[in-house]
MARTIRO-88362 format. One record per residue (C-alpha): residue number from 1; residue in three letters; x, y, z. Coordinates in pm, 1 decimal. Layout:
<site n="NUM" res="ALA" xx="X" yy="Y" zz="Z"/>
...
This chain:
<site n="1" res="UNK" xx="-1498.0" yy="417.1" zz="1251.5"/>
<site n="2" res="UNK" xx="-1185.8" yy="179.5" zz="1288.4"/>
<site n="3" res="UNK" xx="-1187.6" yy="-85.0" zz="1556.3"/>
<site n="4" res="UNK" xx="-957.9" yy="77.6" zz="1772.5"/>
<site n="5" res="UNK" xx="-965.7" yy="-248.2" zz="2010.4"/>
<site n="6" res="UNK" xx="-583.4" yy="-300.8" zz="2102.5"/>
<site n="7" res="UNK" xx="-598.2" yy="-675.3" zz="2155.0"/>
<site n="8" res="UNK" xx="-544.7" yy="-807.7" zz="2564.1"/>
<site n="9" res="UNK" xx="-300.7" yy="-1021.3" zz="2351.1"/>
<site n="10" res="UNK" xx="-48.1" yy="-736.5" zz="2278.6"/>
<site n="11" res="UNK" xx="-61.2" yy="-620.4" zz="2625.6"/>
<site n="12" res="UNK" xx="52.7" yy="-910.5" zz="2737.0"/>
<site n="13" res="UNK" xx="335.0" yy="-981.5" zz="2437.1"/>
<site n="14" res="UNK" xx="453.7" yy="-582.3" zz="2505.6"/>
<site n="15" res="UNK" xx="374.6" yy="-502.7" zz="2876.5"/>
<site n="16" res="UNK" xx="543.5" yy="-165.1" zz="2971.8"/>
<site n="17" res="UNK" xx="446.4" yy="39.3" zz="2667.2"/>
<site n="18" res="UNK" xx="247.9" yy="361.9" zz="2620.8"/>
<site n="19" res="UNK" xx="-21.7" yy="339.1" zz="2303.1"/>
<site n="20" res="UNK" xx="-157.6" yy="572.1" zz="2091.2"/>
<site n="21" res="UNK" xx="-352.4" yy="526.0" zz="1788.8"/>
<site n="22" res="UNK" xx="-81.9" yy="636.6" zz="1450.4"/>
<site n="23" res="UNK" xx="-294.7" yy="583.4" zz="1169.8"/>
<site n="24" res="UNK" xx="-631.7" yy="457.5" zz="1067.5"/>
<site n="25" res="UNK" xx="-802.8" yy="357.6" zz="745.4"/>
<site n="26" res="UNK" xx="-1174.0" yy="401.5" zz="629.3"/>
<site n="27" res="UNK" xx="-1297.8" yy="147.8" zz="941.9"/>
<site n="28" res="UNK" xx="-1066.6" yy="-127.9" zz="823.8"/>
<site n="29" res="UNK" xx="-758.5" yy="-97.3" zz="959.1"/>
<site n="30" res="UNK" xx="-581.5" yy="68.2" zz="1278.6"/>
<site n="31" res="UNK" xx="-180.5" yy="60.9" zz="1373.5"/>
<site n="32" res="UNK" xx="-76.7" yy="148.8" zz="1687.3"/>
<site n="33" res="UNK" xx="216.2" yy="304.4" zz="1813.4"/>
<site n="34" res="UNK" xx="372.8" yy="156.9" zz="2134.7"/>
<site n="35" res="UNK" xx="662.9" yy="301.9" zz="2295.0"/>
<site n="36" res="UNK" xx="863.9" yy="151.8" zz="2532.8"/>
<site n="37" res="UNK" xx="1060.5" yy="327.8" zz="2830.6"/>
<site n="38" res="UNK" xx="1385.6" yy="420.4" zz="2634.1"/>
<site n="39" res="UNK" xx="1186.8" yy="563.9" zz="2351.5"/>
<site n="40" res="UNK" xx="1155.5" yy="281.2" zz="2123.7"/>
<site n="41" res="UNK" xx="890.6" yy="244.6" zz="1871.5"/>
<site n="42" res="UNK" xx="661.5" yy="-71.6" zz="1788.1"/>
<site n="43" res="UNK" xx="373.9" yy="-91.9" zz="1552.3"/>
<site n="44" res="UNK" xx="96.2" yy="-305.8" zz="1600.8"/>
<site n="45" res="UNK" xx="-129.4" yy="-347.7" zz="1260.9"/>
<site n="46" res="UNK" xx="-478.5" yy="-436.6" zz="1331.7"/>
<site n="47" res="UNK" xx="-729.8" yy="-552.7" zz="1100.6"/>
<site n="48" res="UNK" xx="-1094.4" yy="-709.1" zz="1092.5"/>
<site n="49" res="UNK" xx="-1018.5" yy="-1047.3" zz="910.6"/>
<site n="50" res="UNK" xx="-1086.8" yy="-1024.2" zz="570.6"/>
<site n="51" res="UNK" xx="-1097.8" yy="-1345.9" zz="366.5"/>
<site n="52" res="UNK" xx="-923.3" yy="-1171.8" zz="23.9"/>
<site n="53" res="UNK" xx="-701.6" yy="-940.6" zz="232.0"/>
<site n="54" res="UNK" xx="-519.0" yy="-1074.6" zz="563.4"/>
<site n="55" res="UNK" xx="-256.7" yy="-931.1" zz="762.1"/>
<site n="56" res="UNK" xx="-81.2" yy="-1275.5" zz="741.6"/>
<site n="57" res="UNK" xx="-58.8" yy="-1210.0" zz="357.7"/>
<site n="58" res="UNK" xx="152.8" yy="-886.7" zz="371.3"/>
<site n="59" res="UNK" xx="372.7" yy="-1045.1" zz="657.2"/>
<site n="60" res="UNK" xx="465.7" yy="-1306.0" zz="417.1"/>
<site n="61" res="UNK" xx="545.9" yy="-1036.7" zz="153.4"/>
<site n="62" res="UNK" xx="804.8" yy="-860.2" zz="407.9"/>
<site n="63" res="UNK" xx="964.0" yy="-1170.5" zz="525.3"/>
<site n="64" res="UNK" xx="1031.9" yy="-1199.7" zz="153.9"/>
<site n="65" res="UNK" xx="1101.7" yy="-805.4" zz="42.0"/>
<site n="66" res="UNK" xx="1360.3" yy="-794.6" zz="380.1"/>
<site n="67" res="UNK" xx="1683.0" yy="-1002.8" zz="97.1"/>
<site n="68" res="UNK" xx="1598.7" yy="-685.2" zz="-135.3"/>
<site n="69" res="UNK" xx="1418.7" yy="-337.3" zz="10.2"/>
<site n="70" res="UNK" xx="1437.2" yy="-186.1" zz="370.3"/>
<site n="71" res="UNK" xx="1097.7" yy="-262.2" zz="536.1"/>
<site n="72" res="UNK" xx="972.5" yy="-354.7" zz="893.5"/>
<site n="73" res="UNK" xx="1070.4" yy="-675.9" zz="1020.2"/>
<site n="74" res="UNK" xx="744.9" yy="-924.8" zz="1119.6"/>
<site n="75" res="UNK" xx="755.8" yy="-992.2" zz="1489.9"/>
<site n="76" res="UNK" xx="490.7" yy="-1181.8" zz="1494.7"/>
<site n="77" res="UNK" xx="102.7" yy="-1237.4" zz="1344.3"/>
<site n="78" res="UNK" xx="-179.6" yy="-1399.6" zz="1452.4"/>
<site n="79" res="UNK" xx="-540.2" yy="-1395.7" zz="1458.3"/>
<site n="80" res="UNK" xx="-763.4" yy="-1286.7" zz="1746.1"/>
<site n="81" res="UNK" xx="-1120.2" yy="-1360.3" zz="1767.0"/>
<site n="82" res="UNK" xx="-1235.9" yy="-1159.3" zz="1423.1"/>
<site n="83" res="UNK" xx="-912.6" yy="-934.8" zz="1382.7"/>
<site n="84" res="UNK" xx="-559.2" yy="-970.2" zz="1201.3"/>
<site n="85" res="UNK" xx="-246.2" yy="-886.9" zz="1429.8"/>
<site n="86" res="UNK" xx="65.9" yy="-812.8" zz="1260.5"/>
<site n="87" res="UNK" xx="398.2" yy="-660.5" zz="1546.7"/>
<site n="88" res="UNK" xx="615.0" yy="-482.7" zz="1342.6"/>
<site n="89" res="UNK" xx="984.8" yy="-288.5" zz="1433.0"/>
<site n="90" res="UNK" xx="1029.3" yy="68.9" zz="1346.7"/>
<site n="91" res="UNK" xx="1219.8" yy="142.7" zz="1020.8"/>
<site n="92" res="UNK" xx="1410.3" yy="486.1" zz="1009.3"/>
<site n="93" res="UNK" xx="1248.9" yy="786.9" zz="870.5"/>
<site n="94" res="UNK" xx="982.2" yy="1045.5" zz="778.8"/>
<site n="95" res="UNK" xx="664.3" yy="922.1" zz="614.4"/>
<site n="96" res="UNK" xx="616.1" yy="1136.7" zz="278.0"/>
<site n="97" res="UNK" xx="302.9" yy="1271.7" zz="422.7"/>
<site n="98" res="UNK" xx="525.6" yy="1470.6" zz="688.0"/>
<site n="99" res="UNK" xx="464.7" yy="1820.6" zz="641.4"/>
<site n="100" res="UNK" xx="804.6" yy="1929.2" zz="628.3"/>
<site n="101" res="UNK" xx="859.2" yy="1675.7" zz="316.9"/>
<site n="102" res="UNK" xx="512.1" yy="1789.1" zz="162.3"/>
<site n="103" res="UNK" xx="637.7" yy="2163.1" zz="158.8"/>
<site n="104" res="UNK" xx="857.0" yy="2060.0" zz="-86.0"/>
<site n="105" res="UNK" xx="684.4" yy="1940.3" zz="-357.5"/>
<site n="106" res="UNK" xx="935.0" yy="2024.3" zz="-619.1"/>
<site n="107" res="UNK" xx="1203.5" yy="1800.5" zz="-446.3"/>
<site n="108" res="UNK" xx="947.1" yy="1533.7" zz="-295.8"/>
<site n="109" res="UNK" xx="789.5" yy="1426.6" zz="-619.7"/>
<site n="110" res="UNK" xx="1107.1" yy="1299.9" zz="-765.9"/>
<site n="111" res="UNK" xx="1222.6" yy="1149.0" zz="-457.7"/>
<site n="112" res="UNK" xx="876.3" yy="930.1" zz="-488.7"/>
<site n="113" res="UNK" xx="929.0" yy="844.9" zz="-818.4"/>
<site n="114" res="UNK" xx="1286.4" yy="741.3" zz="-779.2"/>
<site n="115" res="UNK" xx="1240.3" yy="522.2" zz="-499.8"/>
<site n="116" res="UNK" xx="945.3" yy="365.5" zz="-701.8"/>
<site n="117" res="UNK" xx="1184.9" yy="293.3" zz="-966.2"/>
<site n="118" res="UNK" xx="1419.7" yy="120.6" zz="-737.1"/>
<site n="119" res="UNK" xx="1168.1" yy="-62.2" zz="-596.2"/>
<site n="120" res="UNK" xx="1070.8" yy="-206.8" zz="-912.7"/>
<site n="121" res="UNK" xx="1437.6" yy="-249.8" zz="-1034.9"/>
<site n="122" res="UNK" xx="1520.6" yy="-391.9" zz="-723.2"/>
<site n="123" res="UNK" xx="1307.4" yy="-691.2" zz="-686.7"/>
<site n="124" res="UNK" xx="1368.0" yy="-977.2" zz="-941.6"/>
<site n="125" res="UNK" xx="1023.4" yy="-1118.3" zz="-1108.8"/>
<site n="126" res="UNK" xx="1105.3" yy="-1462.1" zz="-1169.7"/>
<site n="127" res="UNK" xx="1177.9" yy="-1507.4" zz="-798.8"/>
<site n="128" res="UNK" xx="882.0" yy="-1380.3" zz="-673.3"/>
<site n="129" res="UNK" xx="640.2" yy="-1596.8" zz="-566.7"/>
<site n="130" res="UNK" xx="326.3" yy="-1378.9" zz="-531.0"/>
<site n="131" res="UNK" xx="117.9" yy="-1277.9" zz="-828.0"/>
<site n="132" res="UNK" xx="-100.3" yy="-969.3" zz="-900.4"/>
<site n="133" res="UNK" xx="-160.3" yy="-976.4" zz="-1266.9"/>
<site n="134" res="UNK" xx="-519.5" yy="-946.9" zz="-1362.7"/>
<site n="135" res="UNK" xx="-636.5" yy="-1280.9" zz="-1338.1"/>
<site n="136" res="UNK" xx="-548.4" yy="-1298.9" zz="-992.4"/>
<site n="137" res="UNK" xx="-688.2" yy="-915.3" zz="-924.7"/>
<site n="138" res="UNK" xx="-965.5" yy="-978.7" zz="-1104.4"/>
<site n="139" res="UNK" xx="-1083.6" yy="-1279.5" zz="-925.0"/>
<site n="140" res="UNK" xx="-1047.5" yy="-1063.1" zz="-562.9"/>
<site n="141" res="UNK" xx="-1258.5" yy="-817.3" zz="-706.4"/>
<site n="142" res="UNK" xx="-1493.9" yy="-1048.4" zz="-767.4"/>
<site n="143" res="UNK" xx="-1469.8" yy="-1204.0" zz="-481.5"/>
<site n="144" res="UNK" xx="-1504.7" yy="-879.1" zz="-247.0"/>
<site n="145" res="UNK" xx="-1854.0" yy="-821.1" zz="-495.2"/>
<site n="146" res="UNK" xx="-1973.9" yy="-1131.0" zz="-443.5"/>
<site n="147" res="UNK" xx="-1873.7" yy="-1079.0" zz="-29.2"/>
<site n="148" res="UNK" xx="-2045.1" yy="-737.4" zz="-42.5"/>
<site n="149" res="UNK" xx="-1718.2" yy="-565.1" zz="90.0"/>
<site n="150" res="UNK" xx="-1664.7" yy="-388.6" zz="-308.2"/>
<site n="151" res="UNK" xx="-1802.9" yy="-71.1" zz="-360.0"/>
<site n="152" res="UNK" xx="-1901.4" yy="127.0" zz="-660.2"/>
<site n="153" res="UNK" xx="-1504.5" yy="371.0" zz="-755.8"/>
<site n="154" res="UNK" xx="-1543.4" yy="624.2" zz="-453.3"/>
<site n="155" res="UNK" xx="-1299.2" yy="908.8" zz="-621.9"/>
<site n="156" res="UNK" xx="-1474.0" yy="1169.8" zz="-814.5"/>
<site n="157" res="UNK" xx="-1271.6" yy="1129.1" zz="-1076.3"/>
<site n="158" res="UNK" xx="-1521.1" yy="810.9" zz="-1211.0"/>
<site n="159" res="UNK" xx="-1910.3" yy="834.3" zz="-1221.8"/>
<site n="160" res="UNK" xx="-1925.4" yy="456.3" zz="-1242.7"/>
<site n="161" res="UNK" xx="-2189.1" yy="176.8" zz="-1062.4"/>
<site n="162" res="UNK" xx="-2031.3" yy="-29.1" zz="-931.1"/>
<site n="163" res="UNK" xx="-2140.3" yy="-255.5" zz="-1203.8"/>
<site n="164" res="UNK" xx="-2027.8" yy="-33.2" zz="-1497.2"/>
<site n="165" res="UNK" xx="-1652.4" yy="-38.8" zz="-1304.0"/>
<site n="166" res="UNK" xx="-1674.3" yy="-415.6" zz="-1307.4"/>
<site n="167" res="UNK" xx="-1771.7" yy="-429.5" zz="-1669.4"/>
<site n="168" res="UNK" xx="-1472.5" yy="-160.0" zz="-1740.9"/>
<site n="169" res="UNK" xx="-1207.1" yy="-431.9" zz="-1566.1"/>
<site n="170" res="UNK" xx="-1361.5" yy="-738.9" zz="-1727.9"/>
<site n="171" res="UNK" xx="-1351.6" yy="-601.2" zz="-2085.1"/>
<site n="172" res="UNK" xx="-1059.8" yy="-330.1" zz="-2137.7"/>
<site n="173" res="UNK" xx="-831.1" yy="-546.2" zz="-1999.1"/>
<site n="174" res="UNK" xx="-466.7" yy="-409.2" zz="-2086.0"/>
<site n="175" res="UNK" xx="-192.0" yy="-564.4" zz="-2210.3"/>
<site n="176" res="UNK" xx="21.3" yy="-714.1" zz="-1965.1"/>
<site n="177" res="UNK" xx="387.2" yy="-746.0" zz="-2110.7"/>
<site n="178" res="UNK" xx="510.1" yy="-507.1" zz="-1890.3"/>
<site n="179" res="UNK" xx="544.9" yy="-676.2" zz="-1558.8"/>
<site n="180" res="UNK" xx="746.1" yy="-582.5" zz="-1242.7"/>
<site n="181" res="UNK" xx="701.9" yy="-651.4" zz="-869.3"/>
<site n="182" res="UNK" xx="497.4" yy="-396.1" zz="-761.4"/>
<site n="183" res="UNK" xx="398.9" yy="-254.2" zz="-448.5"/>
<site n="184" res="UNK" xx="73.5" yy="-265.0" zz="-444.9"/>
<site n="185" res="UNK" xx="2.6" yy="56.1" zz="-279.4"/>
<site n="186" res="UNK" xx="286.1" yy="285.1" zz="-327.0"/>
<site n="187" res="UNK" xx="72.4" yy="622.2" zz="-177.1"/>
<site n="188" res="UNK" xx="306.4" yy="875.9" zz="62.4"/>
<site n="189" res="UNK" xx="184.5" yy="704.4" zz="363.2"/>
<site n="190" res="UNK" xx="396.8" yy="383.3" zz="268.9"/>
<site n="191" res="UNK" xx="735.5" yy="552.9" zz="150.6"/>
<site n="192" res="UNK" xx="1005.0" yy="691.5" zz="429.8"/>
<site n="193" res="UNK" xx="1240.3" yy="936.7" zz="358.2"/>
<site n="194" res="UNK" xx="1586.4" yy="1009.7" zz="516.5"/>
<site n="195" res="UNK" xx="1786.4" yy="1267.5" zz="344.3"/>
<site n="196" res="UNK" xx="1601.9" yy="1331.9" zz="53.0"/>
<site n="197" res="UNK" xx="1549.6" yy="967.8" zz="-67.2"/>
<site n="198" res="UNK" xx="1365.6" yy="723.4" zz="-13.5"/>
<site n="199" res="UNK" xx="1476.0" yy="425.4" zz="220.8"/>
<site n="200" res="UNK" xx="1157.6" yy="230.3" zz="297.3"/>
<site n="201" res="UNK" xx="818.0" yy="99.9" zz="220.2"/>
<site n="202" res="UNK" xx="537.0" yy="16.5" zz="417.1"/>
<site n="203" res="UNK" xx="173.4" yy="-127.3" zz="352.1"/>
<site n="204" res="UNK" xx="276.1" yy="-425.5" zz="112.7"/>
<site n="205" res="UNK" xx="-43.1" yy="-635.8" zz="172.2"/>
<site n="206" res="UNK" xx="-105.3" yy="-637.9" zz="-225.3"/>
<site n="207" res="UNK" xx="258.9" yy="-672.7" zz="-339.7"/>
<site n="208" res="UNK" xx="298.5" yy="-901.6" zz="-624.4"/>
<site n="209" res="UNK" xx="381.8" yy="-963.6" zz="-992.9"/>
<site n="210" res="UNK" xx="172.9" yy="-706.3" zz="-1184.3"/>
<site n="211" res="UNK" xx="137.1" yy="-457.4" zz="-1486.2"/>
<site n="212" res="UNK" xx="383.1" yy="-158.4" zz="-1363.5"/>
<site n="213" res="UNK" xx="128.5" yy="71.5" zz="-1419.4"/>
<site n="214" res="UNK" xx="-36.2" yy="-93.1" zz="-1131.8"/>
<site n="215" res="UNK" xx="187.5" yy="93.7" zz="-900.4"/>
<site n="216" res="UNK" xx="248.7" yy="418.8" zz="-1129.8"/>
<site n="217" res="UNK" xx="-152.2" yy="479.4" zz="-1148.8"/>
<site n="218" res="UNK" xx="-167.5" yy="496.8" zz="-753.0"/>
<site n="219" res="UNK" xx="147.6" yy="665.3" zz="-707.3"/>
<site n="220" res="UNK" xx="14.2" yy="923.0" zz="-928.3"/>
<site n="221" res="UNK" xx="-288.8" yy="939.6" zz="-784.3"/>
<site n="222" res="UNK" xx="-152.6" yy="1005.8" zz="-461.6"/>
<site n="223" res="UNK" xx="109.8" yy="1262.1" zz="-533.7"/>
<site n="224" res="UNK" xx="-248.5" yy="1476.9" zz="-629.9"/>
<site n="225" res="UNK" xx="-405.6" yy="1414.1" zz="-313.7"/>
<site n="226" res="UNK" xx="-120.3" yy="1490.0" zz="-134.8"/>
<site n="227" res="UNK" xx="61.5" yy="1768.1" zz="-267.8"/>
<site n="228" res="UNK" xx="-210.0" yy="1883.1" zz="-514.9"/>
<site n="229" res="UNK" xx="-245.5" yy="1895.9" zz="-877.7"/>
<site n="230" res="UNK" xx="10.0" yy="1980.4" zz="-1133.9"/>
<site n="231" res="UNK" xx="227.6" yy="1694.9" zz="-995.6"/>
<site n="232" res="UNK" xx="164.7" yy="1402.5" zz="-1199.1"/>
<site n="233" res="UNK" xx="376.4" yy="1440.3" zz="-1522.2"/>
<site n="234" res="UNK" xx="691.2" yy="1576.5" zz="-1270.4"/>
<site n="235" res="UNK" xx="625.6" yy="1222.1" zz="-1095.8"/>
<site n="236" res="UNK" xx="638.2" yy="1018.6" zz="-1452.6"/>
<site n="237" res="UNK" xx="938.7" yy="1212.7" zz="-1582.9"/>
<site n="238" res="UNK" xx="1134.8" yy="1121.8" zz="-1234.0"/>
<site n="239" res="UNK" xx="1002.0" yy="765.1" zz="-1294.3"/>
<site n="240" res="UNK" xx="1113.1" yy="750.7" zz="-1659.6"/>
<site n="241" res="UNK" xx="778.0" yy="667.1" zz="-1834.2"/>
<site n="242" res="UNK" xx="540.6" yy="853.1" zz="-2045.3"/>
<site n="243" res="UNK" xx="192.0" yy="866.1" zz="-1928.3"/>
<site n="244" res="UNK" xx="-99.5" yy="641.2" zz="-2082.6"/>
<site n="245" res="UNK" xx="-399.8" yy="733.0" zz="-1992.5"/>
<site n="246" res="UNK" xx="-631.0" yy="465.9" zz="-2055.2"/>
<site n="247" res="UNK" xx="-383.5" yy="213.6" zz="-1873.1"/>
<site n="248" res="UNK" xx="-390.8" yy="459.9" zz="-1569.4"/>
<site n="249" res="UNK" xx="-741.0" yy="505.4" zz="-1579.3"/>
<site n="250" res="UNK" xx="-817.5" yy="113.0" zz="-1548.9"/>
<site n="251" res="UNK" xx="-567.8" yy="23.5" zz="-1322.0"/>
<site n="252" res="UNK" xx="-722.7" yy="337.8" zz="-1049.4"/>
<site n="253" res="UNK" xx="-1054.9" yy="184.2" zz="-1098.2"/>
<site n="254" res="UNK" xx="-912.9" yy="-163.9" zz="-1047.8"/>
<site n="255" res="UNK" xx="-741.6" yy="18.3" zz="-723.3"/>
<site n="256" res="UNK" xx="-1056.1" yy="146.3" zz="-552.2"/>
<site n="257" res="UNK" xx="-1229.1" yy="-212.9" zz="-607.3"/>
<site n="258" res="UNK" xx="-983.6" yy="-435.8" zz="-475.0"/>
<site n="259" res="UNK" xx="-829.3" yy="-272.1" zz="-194.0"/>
C-alpha cells in the first residue's frame, strides 16, 4: 500500500487545513489534498526516497517549465526521515481522468494530443538542462536492477523477464535524431483541461531531453487504459505523427522499467 504518513512537518508548515488522501501510486507515492478555510487547495507530494527518482528532481523541473508551460508552483521540498516532500499550489482545471472529460472520447483524445504537441513545441531543447536520452535512461534502469526496485514489464502487452526487457533496451536501441523536451509521463492523470484544451501538466519527475516517442508511446498507452481501445491512431493523427511500432514498443518497455 502507499505510505499514507502525512509528515508532523506539514502540519506544522499548513496548520488549519483539512486532508484527504487525492491520489496514490503502486506503494510509491501519495499526494494529499489540504484545504484551507476559504476553500483553497494545496498538494502535498509524498514519496519514499528513491536514489534514481527524488521529489527534489521534478521540483527542479517545474521551477524551470514555470518561463514556458502552466504547472504548479514549488512551495517548498525537503526530506523527512526516509520520504520526499514536495508543497505544491493548485493549478486550474479538470484532470483528463474526470469522468465528464472521459465521456467524451471523441473530443478528449485530440485535446491530449494537442496539448502534447504544445508541450513539445513549447519548450526549447538547447535550453534545457535536463537530459533523458538513452544513455541517461538506460543507466537508471540499470541502476533500479542493480537496486532491486526494477521489475520484469508488468503490462500484458509484453511476456518479457525482466532480463529479456533489459536485453531488448540494451540492443534495439533507436535512433535518436528526433529529440524534444518531453514530459516524461504524459498519462491523463498529469494533463488539466479547462474548456476543451489543455492548460497544464503535472507529474514531471522524468522530464528531460529525449526521443519524442518517449512521450507519444505513454501517451498512447494511456489514452487505451483510459478511454479504451480504438483510440490510439485518433491520438497520433491529433499529434501529427504516423505511428512506428517498433519505436513505441521499446520506448513502453523502457517506461515500465524506469519509472
Amino acid at each position: 500500500m502507499p505510505d499514507r504518513r502525512l509528515p508532523n512537518s506539514v502540519l506544522s508548515l499548513l496548520p488549519g487545513h483539512v486532508w484527504s488522501v487525492a491520489w496514490e501510486y503502486e506503494g510509491t507515492i501519495t499526494v494529499w489534498r489540504g484545504t484551507d478555510t476559504h476553500g483553497t487547495d494545496i498538494f502535498v507530494k509524498i514519496r519514499r526516497s528513491d536514489e534514481t527518482i527524488t521529489l527534489v528532481a521534478e521540483a527542479e523541473r517545474l521551477r524551470w517549465l514555470r518561463a514556458y508551460v502552466r504547472v504548479p508552483e514549488v512551495l517548498s521540498v525537503y526530506h523527512e526521515g526516509d520520504l520526499d516532500v514536495l508543497v505544491l499550489a493548485r493549478i486550474p482545471g479538470r484532470d483528463a481522468t474526470d469522468a465528464g472529460l472521459r465521456a467524451d472520447p471523441a473530443s478528449l483524445v485530440p485535446a491530449m494530443a494537442r496539448g502534447l504537441r504544445r508541450f513539445h513545441d513549447s519548450l526549447p531543447v538547447a535550453e534545457c538542462p535536463f537530459d533523458w536520452k538513452l544513455d541517461t535512461a538506460l543507466e537508471q534502469v540499470r541502476s533500479r536492477v542493480r537496486a532491486g526496485i526494477a521489475e520484469a514489464p508488468r503490462s500484458d502487452d509484453f511476456d518479457l523477464t525482466i532480463e529479456q526487457a533489459v536485453a531488448v533496451l540494451e540492443n534495439q536501441r533507436p535512433d535518436e535524431s528526433d529529440v524534444v523536451v518531453c514530459h516524461g509521463d504524459y498519462c491523463f492523470p498529469n494533463a488539466m483541461l479547462e474548456d476543451g484544451k489543455v492548460t497544464g501538466y503535472l507529474d514531471v519527475g522524468e522530464l528531460g531531453v529525449a526521443h519524442r516517442w518517449w512521450d507519444l508511446a505513454v501517451a498512447t498507452w494511456s489514452t487505451t487504459w483510459n478511454v479504451g481501445p480504438g483510440w490510439e491512431d485518433l491520438f497520433l493523427v491529433s499529434y501529427g505523427v504516423e505511428r512506428d511500432a517498433d519505436v513505441e514498443y521499446y520506448f513502453r518497455v523502457l517506461y515500465d522499467l524506469a519509472s
